[in-house]
C-alpha positions in Angstrom: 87.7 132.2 124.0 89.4 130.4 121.1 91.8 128.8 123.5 88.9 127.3 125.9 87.2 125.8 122.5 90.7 124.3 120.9 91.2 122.4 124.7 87.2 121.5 124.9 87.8 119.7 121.3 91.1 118.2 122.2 89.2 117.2 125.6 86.6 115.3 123.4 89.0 114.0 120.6 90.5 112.5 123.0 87.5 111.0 124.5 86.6 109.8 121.2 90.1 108.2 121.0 89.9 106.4 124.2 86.3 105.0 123.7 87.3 103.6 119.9 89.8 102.2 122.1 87.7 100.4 124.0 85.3 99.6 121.0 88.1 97.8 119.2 89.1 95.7 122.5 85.8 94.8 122.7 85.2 93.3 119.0 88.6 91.7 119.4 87.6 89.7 122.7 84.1 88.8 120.9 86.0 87.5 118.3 88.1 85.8 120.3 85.0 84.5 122.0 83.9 83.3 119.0 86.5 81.4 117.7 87.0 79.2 121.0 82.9 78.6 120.7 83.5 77.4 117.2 86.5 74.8 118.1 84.5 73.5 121.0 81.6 72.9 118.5 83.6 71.0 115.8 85.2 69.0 118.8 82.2 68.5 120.1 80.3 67.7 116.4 83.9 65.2 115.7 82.9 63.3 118.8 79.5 62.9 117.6 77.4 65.0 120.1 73.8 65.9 118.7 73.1 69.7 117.7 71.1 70.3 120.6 73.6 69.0 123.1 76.3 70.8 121.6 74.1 74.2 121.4 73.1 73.6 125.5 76.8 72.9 126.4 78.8 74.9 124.3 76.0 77.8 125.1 75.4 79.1 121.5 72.4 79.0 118.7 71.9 76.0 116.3 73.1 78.6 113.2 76.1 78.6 114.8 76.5 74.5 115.3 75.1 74.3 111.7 77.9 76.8 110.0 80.8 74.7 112.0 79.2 71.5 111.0 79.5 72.7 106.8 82.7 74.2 107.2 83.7 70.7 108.2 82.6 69.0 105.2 
């Protein structure tokens, strides 16, 4: 009996393992995601594009133009 429950919680560390995995691969590509989103902003925001333009085109919420637009001041 003690062997079936040692295997049943290897079983599901590993589980847990695999799907922090996946978790982390995630966050990076959203990061990653993110930081392409912000240089097509500032390009966008250098070549004088208005906020809403940018936000339709570059797909993403006026907070976001906004924070791109300070950190370039």
């Amino acid at each position: 009996m003690c062997q079936a429950l040692e295997e049943l919680m290897e079983d599901k560390r590993n589980e847990g393992e695999k799907i922090g995995e996946k978790i982390g691969e995630m966050k990076g590509e959203i990061k990653g995601n993110l930081e392409r989103t912000k240089i097509v902003v500032r390009n966008m925001l250098c070549r004088g594009y208005e906020i809403e333009d940018v936000c339709a085109i570059a797909e993403c919420d006026s907070s976001l133009v906004e924070e791109v637009r300070k950190s370039m001041a």
